[in-house]
C-alpha positions in Angstrom: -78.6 -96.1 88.5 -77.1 -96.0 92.2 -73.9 -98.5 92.8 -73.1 -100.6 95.3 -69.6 -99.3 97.3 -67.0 -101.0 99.3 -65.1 -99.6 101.3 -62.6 -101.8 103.0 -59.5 -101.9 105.3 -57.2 -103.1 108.0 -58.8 -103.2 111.4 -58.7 -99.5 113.1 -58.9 -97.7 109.6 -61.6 -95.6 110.3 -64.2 -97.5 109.2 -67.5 -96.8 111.5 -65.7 -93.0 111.1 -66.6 -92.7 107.8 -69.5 -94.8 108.4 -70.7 -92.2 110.5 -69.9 -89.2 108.7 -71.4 -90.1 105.5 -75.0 -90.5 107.8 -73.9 -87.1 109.2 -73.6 -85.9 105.5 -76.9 -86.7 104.4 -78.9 -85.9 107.5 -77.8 -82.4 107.3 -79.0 -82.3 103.9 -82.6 -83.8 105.1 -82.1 -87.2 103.5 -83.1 -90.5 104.9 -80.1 -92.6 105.6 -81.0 -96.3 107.1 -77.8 -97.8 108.9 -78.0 -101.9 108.9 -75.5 -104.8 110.2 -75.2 -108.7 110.6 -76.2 -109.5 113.9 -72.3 -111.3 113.9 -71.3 -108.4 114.9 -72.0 -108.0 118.9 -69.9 -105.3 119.7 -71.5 -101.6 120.8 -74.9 -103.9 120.4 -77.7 -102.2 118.3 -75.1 -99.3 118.0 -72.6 -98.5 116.0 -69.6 -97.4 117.9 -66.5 -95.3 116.7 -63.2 -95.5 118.7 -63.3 -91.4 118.5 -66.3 -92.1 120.8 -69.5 -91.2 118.2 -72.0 -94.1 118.1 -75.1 -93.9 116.0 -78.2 -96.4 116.6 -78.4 -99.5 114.0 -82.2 -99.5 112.0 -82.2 -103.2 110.6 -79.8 -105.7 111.8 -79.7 -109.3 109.9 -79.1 -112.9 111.0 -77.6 -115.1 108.0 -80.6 -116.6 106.5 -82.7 -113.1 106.1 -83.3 -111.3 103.2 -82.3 -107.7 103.2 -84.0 -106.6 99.8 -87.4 -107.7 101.0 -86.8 -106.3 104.0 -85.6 -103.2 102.5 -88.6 -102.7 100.6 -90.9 -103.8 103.4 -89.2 -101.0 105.2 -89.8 -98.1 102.4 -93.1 -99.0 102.4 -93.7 -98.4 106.2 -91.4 -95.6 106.6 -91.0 -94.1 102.8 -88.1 -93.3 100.8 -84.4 -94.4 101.8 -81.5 -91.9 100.4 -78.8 -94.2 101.0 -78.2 -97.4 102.9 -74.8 -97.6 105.3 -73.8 -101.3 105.9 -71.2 -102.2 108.7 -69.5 -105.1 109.1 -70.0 -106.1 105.7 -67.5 -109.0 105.8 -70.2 -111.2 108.1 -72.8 -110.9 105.3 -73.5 -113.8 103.2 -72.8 -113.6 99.8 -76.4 -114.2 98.9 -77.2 -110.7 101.3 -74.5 -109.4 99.3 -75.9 -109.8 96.2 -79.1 -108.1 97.6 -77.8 -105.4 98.6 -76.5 -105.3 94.8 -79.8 -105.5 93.4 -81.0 -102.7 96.5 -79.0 -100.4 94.3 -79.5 -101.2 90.8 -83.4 -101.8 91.0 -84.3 -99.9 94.1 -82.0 -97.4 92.8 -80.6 -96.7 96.3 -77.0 -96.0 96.8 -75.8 -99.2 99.2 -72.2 -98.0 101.1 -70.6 -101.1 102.5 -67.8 -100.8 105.3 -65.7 -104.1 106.0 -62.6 -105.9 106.2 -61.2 -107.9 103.5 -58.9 -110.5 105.6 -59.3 -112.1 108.8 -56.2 -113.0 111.2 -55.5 -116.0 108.8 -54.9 -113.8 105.7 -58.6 -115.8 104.4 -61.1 -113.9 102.6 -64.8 -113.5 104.5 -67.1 -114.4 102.7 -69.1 -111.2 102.1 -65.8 -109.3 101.5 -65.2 -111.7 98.7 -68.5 -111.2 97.1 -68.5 -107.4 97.3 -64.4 -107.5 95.7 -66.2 -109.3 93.1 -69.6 -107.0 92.5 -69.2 -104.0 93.6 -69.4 -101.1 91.3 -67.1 -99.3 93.2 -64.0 -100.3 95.4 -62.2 -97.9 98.0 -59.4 -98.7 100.3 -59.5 -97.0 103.2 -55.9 -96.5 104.7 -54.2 -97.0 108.4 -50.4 -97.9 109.2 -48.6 -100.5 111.5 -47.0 -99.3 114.9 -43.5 -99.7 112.5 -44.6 -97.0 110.5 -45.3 -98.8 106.7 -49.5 -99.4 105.9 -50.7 -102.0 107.5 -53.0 -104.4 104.8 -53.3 -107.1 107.6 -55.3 -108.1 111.0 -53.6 -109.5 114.0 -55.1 -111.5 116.6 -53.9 -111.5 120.2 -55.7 -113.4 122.9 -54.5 -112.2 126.1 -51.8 -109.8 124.6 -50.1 -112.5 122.4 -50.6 -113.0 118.4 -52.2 -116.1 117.2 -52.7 -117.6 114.1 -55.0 -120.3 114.5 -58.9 -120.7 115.8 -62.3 -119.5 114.7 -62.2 -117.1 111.7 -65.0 -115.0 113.9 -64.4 -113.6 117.3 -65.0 -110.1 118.1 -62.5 -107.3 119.1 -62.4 -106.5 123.1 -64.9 -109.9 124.0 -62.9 -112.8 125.8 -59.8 -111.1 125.7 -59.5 -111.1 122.0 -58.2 -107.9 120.4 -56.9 -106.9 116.9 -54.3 -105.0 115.8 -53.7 -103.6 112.4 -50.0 -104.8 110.7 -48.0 -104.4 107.8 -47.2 -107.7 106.1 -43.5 -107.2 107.7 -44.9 -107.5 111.0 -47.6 -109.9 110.4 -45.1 -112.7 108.5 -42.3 -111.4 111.4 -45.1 -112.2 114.5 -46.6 -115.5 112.8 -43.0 -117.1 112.5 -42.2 -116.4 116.4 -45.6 -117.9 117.7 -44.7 -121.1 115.1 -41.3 -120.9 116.6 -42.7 -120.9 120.3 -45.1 -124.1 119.7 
């Protein structure tokens, strides 16, 4: 039976890196790898984009409501066998897509690698994250540090260069002069108390 992976961490980790290698990885090894995303996520469009510059086209990108095992297995049937399915984003999935992208591995017996954050700005689960914390066969951190030095386990949102802590838990990185940085929780507590302190 395949498993159902997540790998998750702080914002700038590597993600879409490793996203991207692991396609790399079994394309060179003439395997079919099918790379899909919630349309949520807007940024590089039907791409995914790496900050090292290497972007790879999306095959199947999902709006809340679809279903990605039927659409999976609509897809094998058109196109034949999948190798291993690469999921981006992860966090913007619905824990209902979640849970079919579970049952893609254990009855499709296709390996499903999920890439994702855990927290938003607010230190609040997504709901997809969640989910995959709670099903996944396998969990994998992947590691990044704070501009002090220590790991950084946390998200930072700055609109127009200053952190905030409050607003919508979605807004993407680099649109409306919202960007992210990743912060040990030093920093993060440290940065929240002085925007309190400047209300």
């Amino acid at each position: 039976m395949s498993k159902l992976y997540f790998r998750y961490g702080a914002m700038n980790c590597g993600k879409s890196t490793n996203l991207l290698q692991v396609a790399y990885n079994y394309e060179e090894r003439g395997m079919k790898v099918i790379i899909i995303k919630p349309k949520t996520d807007t940024k590089g469009g039907n791409k995914i984009v790496s900050r090292l510059g290497v972007t790879k086209e999306v095959d199947l990108s999902f709006s809340k409501g679809e279903n990605i095992f039927t659409t999976v297995e609509d897809y094998i049937k058109k196109n034949g066998q999948i190798h291993c399915i690469l999921a981006d984003e992860v966090q913007f999935f619905t824990k209902a897509q979640v849970d079919e992208m579970f049952m893609i591995a254990v009855k499709l017996n296709i390996p499903v690698i999920c890439y994702g954050l855990r927290t938003d700005f607010q230190m609040e689960g997504f709901e997809g994250s969640e989910r995959l914390l709670l099903v996944a066969h396998s969990l994998e951190e992947l590691k990044t540090i704070c501009k002090c030095g220590k790991k950084a386990i946390l998200n930072g949102r700055k609109i127009n260069g200053k952190f905030v802590f409050e607003g919508n838990q979605v807004a993407i990185d680099n649109e409306d002069n919202v960007e992210y940085e990743s912060l040990c929780a030093e920093c993060y507590i440290k940065y929240e108390e002085e925007a309190a302190n400047s209300r």
